[in-house]
N, C-alpha and C positions, 0 to 999 in steps of 0.2 A: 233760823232762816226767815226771810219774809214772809209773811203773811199776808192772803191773799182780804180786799174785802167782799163782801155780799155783790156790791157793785162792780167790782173786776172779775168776779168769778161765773158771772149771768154774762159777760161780754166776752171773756175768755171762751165759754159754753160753746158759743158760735162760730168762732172759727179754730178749737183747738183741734178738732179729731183728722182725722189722714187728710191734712191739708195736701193738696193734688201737685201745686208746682212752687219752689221756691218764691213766683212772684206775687201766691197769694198769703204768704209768710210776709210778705214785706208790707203786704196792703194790712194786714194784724198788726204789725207791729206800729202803723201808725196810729191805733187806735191804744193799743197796749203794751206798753215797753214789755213787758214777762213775757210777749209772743217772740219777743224782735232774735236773732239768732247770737246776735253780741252781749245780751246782755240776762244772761239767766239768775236773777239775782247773783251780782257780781259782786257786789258788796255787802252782801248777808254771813251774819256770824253761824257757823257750823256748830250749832246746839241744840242737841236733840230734846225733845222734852217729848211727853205725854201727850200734850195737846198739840205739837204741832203739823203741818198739813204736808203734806206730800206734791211735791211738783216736779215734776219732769221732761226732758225734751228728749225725744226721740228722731232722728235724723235716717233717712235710710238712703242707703247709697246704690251703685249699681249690682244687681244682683240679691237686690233687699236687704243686704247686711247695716244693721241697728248701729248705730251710733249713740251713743246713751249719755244724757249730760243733766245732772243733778248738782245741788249745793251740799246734800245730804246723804248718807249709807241710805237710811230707809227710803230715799225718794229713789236713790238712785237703783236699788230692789226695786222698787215699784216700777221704772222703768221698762229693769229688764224681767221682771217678771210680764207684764203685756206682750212684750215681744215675743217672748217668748209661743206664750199662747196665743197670741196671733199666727203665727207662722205653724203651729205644733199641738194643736192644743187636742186633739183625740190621742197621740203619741205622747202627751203628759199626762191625760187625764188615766190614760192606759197604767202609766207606770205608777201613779200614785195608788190607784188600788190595787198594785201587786205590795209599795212597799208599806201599805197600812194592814196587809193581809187580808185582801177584802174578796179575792179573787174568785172563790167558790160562791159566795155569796151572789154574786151576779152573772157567771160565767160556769157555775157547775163545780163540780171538786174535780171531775176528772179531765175535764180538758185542758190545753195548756195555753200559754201565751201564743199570741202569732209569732212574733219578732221572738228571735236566741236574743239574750244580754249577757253579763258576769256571772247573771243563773245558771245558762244553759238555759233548757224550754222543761220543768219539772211537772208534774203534777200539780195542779191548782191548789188542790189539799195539802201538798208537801211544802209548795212556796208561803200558802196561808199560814201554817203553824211554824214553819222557817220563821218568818217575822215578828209573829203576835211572842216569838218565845226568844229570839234574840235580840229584838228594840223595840221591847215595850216599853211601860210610861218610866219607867223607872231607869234605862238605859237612856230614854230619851230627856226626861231631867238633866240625869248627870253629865251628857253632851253636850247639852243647853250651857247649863252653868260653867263649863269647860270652855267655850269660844267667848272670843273679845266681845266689846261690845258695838263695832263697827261691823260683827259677820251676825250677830243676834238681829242687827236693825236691818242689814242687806236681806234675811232670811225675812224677817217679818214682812218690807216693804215687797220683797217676793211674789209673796203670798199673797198680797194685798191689789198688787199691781195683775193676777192671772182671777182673782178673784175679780176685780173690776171688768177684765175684760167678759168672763161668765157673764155677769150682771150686765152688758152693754148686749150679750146674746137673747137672753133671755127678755131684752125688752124690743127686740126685731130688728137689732143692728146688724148690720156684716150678710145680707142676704146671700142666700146660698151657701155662707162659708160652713164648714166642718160637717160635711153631710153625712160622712162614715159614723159620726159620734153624738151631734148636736143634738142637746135633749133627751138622750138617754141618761136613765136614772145615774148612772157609773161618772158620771159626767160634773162633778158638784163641787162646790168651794173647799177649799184646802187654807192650814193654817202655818204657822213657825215649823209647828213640830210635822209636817210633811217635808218638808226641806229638811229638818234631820233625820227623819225616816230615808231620805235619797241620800245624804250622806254619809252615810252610815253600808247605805248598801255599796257605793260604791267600796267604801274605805273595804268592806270583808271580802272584796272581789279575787285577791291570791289565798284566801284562807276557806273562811270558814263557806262561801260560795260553791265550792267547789266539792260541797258533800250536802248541797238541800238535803235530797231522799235521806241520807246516813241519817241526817241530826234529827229532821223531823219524825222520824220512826222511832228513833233509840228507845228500847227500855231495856231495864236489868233484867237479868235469863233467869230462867227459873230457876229455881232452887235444885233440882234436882239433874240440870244441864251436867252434861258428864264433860270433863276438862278434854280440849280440843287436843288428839296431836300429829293434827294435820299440817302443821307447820314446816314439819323436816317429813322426806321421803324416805322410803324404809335403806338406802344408803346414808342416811345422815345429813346431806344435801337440804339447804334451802326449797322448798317447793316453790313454784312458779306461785305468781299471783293469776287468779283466772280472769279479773276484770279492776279496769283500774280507770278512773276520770284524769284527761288532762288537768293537771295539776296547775298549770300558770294561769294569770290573770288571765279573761277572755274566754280560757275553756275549752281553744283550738288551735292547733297547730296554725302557725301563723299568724292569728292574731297577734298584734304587737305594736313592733317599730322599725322604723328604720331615722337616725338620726346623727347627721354628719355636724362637727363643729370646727369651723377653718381660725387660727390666729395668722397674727399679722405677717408670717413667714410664706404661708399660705396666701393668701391676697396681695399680699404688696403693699400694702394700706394699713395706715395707722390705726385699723378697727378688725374687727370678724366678722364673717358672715355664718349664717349658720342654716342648713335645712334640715325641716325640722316634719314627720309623717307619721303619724299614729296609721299601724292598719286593725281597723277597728268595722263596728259593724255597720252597714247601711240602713240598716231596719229598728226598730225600737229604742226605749229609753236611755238606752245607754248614746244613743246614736250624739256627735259633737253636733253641737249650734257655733256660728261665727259671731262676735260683735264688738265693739269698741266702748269701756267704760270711762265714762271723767266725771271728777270733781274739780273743780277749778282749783289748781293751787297745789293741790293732794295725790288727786289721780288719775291717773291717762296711760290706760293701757290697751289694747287691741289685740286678738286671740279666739279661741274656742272654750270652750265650757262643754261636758255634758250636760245634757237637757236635765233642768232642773236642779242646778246648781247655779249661784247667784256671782260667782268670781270666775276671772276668765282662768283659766288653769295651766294652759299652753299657748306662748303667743310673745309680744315685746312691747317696750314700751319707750320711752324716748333714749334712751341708757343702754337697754339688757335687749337680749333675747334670747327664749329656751326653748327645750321642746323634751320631752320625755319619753322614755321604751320602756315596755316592758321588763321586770328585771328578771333572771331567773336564780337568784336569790329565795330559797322558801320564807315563807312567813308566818308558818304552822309548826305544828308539832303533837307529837300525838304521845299518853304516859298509860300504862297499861296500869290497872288498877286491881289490886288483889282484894279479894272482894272475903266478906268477915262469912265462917261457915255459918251456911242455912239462913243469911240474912243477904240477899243478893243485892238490896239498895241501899250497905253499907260496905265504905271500902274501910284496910288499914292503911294508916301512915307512922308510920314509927309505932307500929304494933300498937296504936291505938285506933278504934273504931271511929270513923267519922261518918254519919247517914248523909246522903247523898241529898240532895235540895229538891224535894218533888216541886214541881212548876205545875200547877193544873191550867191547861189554855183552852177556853171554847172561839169557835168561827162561827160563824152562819152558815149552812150548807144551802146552795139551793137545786130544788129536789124539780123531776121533771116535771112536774105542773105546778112550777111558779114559786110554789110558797118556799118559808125557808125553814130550817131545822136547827138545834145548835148540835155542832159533833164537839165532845171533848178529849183532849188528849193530855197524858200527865207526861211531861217532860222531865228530864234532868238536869241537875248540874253538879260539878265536884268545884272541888278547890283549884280545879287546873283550868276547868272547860267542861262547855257541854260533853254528858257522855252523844258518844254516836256507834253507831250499828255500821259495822263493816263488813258484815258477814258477806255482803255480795260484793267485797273486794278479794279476797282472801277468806279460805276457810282458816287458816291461820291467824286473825285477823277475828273471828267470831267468837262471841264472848261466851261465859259457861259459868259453872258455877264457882268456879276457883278466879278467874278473873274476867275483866270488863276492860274495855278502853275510852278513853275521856279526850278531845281534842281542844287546844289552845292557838287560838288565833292574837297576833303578836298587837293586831290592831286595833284589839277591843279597849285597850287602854291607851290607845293612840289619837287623840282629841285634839289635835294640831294643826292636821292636814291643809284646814280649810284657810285659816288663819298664816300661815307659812304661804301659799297661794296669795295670800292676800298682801304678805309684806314682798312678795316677789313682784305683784303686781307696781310696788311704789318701790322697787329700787333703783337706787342712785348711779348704780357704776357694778360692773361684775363683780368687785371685791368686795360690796354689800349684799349681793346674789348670794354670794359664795358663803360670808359671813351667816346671812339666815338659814340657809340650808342646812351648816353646819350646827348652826345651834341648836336648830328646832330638829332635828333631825327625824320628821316626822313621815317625808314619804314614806306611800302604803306598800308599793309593792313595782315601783317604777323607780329606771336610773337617770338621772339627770345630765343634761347636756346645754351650755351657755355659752355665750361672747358677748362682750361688750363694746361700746363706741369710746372710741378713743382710748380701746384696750388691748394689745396684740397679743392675748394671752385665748386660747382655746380651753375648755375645761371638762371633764366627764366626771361623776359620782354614783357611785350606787350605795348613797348616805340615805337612810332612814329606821322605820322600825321595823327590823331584825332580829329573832330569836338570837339571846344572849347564852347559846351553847360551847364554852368553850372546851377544847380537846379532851383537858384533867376530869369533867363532867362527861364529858360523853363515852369516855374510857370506862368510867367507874360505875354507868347509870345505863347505856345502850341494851334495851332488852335483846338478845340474841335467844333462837335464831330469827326471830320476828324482822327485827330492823335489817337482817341482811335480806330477808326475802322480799319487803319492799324495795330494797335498794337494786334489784331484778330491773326493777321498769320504777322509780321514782328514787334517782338518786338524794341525798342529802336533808331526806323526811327525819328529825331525830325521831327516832321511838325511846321513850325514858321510862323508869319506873317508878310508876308512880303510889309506892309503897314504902317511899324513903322524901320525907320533908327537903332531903340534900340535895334531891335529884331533879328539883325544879330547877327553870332556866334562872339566870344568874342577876345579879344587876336590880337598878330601878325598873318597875313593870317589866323584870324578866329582858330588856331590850340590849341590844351590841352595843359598847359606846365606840364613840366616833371612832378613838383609832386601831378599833379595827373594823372598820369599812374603807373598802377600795375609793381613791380617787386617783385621777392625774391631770395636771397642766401643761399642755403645749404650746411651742409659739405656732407650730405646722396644723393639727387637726387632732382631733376626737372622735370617735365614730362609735357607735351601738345599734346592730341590727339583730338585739334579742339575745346576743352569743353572750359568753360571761364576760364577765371584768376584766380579765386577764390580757385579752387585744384589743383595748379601746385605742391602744397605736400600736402596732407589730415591733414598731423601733424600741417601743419601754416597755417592755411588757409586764406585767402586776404579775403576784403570785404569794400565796402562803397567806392566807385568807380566809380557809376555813371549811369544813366540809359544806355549810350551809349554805356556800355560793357556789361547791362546785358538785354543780347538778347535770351538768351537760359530757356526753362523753363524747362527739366533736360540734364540730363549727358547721352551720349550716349551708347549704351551697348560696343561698341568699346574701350570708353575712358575708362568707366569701367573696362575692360577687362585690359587695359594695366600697370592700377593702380595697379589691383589685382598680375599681373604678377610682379609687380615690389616688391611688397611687400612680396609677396610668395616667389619673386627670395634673398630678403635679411634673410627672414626670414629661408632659406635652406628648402621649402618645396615643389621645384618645382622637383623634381627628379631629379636634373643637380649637379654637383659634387660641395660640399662646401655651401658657402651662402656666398658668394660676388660678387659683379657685375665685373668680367672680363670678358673678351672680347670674349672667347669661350663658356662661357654660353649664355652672351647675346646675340650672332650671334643666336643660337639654337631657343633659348626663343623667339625671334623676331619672327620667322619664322614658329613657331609649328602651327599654321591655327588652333588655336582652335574659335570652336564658341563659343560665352556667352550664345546666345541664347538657344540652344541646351542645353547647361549644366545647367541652369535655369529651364526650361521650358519644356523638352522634355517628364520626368515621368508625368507632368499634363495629356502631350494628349496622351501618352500609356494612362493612366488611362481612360480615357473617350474616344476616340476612337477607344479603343483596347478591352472594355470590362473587366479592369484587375479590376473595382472598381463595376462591373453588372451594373446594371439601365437599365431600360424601354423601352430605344427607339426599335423603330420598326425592327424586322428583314431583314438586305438589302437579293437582290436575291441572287441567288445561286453565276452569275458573279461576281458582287459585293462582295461578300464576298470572294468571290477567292481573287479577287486585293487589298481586305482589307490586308488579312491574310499575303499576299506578304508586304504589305507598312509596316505592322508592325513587321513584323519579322526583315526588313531591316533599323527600327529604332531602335529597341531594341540591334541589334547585331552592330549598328554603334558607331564609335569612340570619336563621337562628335567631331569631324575634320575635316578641308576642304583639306588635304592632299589628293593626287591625288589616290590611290587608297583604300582609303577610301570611304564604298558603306555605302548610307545613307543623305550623306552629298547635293545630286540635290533633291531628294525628300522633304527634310526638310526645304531649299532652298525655292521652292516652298512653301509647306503648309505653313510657316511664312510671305511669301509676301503677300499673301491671305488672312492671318488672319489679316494682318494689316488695308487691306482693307472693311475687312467686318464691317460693321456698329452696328451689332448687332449681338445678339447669344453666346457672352464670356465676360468677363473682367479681370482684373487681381485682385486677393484677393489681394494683398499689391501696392495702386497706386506707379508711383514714387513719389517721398518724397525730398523735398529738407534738411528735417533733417535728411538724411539716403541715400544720394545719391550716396555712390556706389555698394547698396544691393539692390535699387528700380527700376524697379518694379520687383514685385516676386508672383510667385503662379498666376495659372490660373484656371477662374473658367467657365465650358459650358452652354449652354443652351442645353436641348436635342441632338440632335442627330449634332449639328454644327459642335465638334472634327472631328469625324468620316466623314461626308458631305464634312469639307475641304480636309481631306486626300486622299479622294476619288477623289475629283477634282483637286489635286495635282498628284495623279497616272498617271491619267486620261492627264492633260497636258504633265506630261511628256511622257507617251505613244506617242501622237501627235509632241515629237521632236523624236521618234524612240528610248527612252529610257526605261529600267527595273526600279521600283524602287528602287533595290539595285544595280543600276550603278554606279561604280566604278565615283566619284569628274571625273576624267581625261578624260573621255568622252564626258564629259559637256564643263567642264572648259579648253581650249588650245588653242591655239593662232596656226596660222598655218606660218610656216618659208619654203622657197624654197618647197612647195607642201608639207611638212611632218607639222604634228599632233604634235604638241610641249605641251602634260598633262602638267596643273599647279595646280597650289594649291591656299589656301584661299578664301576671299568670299568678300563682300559686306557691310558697316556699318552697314545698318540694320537689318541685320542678326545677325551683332557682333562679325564680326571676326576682330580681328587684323592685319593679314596678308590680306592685299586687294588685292584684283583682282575681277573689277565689270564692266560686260558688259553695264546694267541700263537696260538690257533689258528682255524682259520676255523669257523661256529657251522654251517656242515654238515659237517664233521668229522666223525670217531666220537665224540671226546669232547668237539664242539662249544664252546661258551665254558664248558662246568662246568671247576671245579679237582680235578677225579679223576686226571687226566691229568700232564702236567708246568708247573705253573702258578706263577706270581710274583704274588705282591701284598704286602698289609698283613700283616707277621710279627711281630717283637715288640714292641708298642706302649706307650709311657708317655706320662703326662700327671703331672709332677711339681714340686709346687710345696711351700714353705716355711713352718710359721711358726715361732714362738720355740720351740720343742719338737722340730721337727729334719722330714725329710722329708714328706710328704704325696702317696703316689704311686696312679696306678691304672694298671692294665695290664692289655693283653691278649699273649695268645698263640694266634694266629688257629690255629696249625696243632693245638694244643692241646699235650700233655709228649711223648706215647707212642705209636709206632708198633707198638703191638701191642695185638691188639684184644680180647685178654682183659683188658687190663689196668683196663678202666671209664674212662683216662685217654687215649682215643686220640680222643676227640669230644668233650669236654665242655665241654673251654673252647671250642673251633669253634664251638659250639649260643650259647653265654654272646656271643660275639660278635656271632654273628649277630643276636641279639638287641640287640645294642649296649648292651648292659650291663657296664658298667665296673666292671670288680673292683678295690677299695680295698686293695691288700696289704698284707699285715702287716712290720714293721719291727721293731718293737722286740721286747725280749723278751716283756713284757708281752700285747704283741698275739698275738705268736706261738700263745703258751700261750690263749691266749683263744678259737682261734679253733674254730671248732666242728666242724672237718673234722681236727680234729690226731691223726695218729699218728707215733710214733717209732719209728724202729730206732736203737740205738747197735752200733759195731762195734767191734771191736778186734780187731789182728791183730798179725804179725810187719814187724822192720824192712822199708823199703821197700829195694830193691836195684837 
């Protein structure tokens, strides 16, 4: 790249930093071509060396979204590392000492994170030795050395570029900014191997996440542990498991996806459009950032990233566009280990002894006055996997002296992800899309959904790394009756034994190859909202696939919901003008917060707890019947929507949480059906007076958050920005609405169903279609750039959404410059190291 000299670098000095309006970019650029916006070294050779320097332009558009434009990986890291921490930087600073394990040391052992991620909110103590014990330096080398060398220079320029901006704090730049975090010790430079500390975490997010506490506790039982045989009940029967963690990526029911892909039969158009909706979290590290990457020549793509990852991950670029779900696919596996007598930290394998890998790991504790302490803990490993402690999953499950259990995450030799992101980022045409994916077949634990320009082909995959379990193994290897008593509440977990070298998973690093993983192409659409494989289109439907994708035992009212919509939407029968998937119906259609549940369901319990069908039950009091006559008037006159003033929508809310959990007293006249699954279940049917009794005690709760029953969705549901009340719309999975927004928590809460709290829903959102001139996208970013509330960027796009107003982004250069919110910074520094 060019290089700057001593003399361009002191005039640069002065007017690179958040230049305020395009037209004092232009007054630079007459002094300095490297300011001017056309010419960012355009004719510099892309050759990284040692010693060369780092420069970057950063562009930001309406809504602050970065625009990033580099000649080089490492500059162009450096870019988006500033940005990053410009907008973010107490919500990075946070995540980097959970993924260096630093947590206790500044924060205590036993408190936890504010913000849920792909951890969950563990123990301080338990996330510290999670980490120091599954990517430490040695995990972190061999990641290192496993990525290209255009994701090593993106990560270093990273690092270099959040580093820089620290250093512009620190000497009294940015007043006021980061007031939650600035200057506190937690707060300090980070290098390469923090970026693979974060990628790393994300990558274990369907596996090994999903049991912190297990792994961080695990030891071998004592010697004298009498063998469990709690596993069967005194009929023979499977025992229930008594506690078990959401299994899928995220950690919570509903976190996920929702993601539709139209081909050209579907549009009308010689291209796809495709909408594309992680519901993910609002709050912490895992939280998406929006922004646009280029290299002149190389690469031009625009998307989201989790915070602290250097490639956009979901997003399009002049060719492609994709977007990802959750898969429900496991990516674990669990091999029980027969442990040699009287020596409980050795297993057999083929009747020979093999000692288990003591890990000794110390943290820093810090103790209630201040100072710190080291705690250590000796950890393990087998040949399979960390062992881990399941005892408070299943006493079935708890280890003793005749056996142990060891966990294998399918990710930990899956070194790809980032790199595969990155060649998606530079592809040429779907059928290169499709090509990388396939080869690398490195996703972690998401299914894949694309379209291309000037391609009428739709596409879905749930291609990546996959526990390579096939039938003939799991026949001959499935521990029974362990694995059936998981399979209770976690279908498609293999449990193997791991006392026989044959019974490991199969293949290279144990992974599926490609054919057998689910794909399909349509000209019509593609669709995944978290359900399995099998109805990424109802018309072809997949099958025979494998127990390890099929983990679901029906379809979600969500998924249902989005099918119906999509078919309704071709079929012209959704009210929205025409019957093809363009890009203005589908923003609409996305967005309408209808419930399923509600539209199913709702005449059953008018009918039986409104008295519209008579019966028996005993007359309530006089109060009682007042706050009847209120709940059902405000069901009857509701819209079946979770649109913001829509009254109906908290009440019904409520009563369907409740009825979910009641054990007795209703059922549904149509179970679900797997011959019938996106019409099941249907019809409900009461026992005496339970409609009515839940209604009641739905009124009832909601009175206790100081609500009416026909209070307006927006009272309920709002997020709050700079002190004001931001009404939102939609609901929650198990409700069935499409449009998500879910507090998890109950609406007499403290923080009730507002998203103030720790909440999932609709995060980075596109709607991106084609024509002959190259993308066409809008997007939102519900949670908005920036978590700091000086910054004017920590509400705005939040307000913009709620509104439902679709921002049209800019793409090209032309747009870029055009757009009315533009300021730049350009930066330049030293090599990245």
């Amino acid at each position: 790249m060019v290089l700057w000299n001593t003399k361009q670098r002191k005039l640069t000095a002065r007017c690179r930093e958040r230049m305020k309006t395009a037209a004092l970019l232009a007054a630079c650029a007459m002094v300095l071509s490297g300011c001017a916006a056309g010419k960012l070294d355009q004719g510099a050779t892309d050759v990284q060396t040692d010693d060369a320097a780092l420069h970057a332009r950063i562009s930001r558009t309406a809504y602050d979204v970065p625009h990033i434009e580099a000649n080089d990986w490492a500059s162009l890291g450096y870019g988006y590392g500033y940005a990053q921490a410009t907008d973010d930087l107490c919500t990075l600073a946070d995540g980097f000492v959970t993924w260096r394990g630093e947590r206790s040391r500044y924060f205590g052992p036993a408190a936890q994170a504010t913000a849920y991620s792909t951890l969950g909110r563990p123990a301080n103590i338990d996330t510290d030795f999670y980490f120091r014990f599954l990517v430490d330096d040695t995990a972190l080398a061999t990641f290192e050395k496993q990525q290209s060398s255009e994701a090593q220079s993106l990560a270093r320029g990273f690092a270099a570029g959040y580093d820089r901006y620290l250093r512009e704090l620190d000497d009294g730049a940015h007043a006021g900014a980061h007031a939650t975090c600035r200057g506190q010790p937690w707060v300090k430079p980070i290098d390469a191997r923090d970026i693979y500390r974060r990628m790393l975490a994300a990558m274990y997010a369907g596996g090994y996440a999903r049991f912190v506490h297990a792994i961080a506790n695990a030891q071998p039982p004592a010697a004298s542990a009498e063998p469990s045989k709690s596993s069967v009940s005194l009929n023979g029967e499977p025992r229930q498991l008594t506690s078990l963690p959401y299994l899928q990526a995220g950690g919570e029911e509903g976190i996920g996806s929702n993601a539709m892909a139209f081909g050209g039969d579907a549009t009308g158009t010689p291209h796809g459009l495709l909408f594309g909706n992680p519901h993910w979290f609002w709050r912490g590290p895992d939280r998406f950032y929006q922004a646009q990457l280029t290299i002149p020549g190389k690469l031009d793509v625009s998307g989201a990233s989790f915070l602290g990852t250097p490639v956009i991950m979901i997003g399009f670029n002049q060719n492609v566009a994709w977007s990802l779900t959750v898969s429900s696919a496991r990516r674990f596996g669990l091999f029980r280990l027969a442990l040699a007598p009287g020596r409980p930290d050795t297993y057999l394998v083929d009747g020979k002894a093999e000692a288990m890998q003591r890990v000794p790991v110390t943290i820093q504790v810090r103790k209630a006055d201040g100072t710190l302490r080291p705690v250590t803990r000796t950890l393990y490993r087998t040949r399979f996997g960390p062992l881990i402690d399941l005892s408070g999953v299943s006493p079935a499950l708890a280890a003793n002296s005749a056996a142990a259990f060891a966990i294998r995450d399918v990710n930990e030799t899956n070194a790809q992800t980032f790199d595969t992101f990155l060649r998606w980022d530079r592809a040429d045409s779907l059928e290169n899309f499709i090509a990388i994916t396939r080869d690398d077949a490195s996703m972690p634990w998401v299914n894949t959904l694309a379209v291309g320009r000037n391609d009428r082909r739709a596409w879905y995959a749930d291609i990546g790394a996959i526990p390579n379990v096939p039938p003939a193994l799991s026949a001959q290897c499935t521990v029974q009756p362990v694995a059936a008593a998981l399979a209770q509440k976690a279908r498609g977990v293999p449990v193997l034994d791991g006392s026989r070298s044959a019974c490991n998973w199969s293949g290279v690093n144990g992974k599926l190859p490609l054919a057998n993983m689910p794909s399909l192409t349509r000209g019509d659409y593609v669709a995944n909202m978290n359900n399995t494989y099998a109805l990424a289109n109802p018309a072809q439907p997949l099958a025979g696939y494998g127990a390890i994708f099929e983990t679901q035992e029906e379809m979600s009212l969500r998924a249902q919901l989005g099918l119906q919509m999509i078919r309704a939407r071709l079929d012209g029968r959704d009210g929205y003008p025409g019957h093809l998937a363009d890009s203005a119906s589908v923003r609409e259609m996305v967005l309408n917060s209808r419930a399923l549940s509600a539209e199913r369901f709702k005449s059953d319990v008018l009918a039986s707890a409104c008295g519209e069908t008579g019966g028996d039950s005993p007359t309530p009091s006089a109060a009682a019947s007042e706050t009847l006559a209120s709940a059902c008037k405000a069901l009857r006159e509701w819209d079946d929507t979770g649109n913001p003033q829509a009254r109906g929508a908290n009440l019904w809310d409520v009563f369907w949480s409740d009825l979910q959990h009641a054990t007795s007293g209703w059922s549904y006249r149509v179970p679900a059906s797997a011959d019938d699954p996106l019409n099941t279940p249907r019809g409900l049917s009461f026992e005496g007076s339970t409609a009515r009794d839940l209604l009641l005690k739905a009124a009832d709760e909601l009175r206790r958050a100081g609500l009416a029953p026909d209070s307006p969705r927006g009272a309920a549901l709002y997020v709050t920005r700079n002190g004001v009340r931001v009404p939102l719309f939609g609901g929650c999975t198990a409700q069935g609405y499409f449009t998500a927004a879910c507090s998890q928590e109950k609406i007499d809460s403290p923080d009730g169903l507002s998203l103030d709290g720790n909440p999932n829903g609709n995060s980075y959102m596109q709607v991106v279609g084609f024509d002959d001139s190259g993308p066409q996208a809008y997007t939102f970013l519900t949670t908005s750039q920036s978590d700091d509330a000086t910054s004017g960027h920590d509400g705005d796009y939040t307000r913009r959404y709620a509104s439902k107003a679709w921002l049209k982004v800019p793409f090209t250069r032309a747009e870029i410059e055009a757009d009315p919110a533009l300021r730049v910074t350009v930066l330049d520094g030293p090599a990245a190291r």
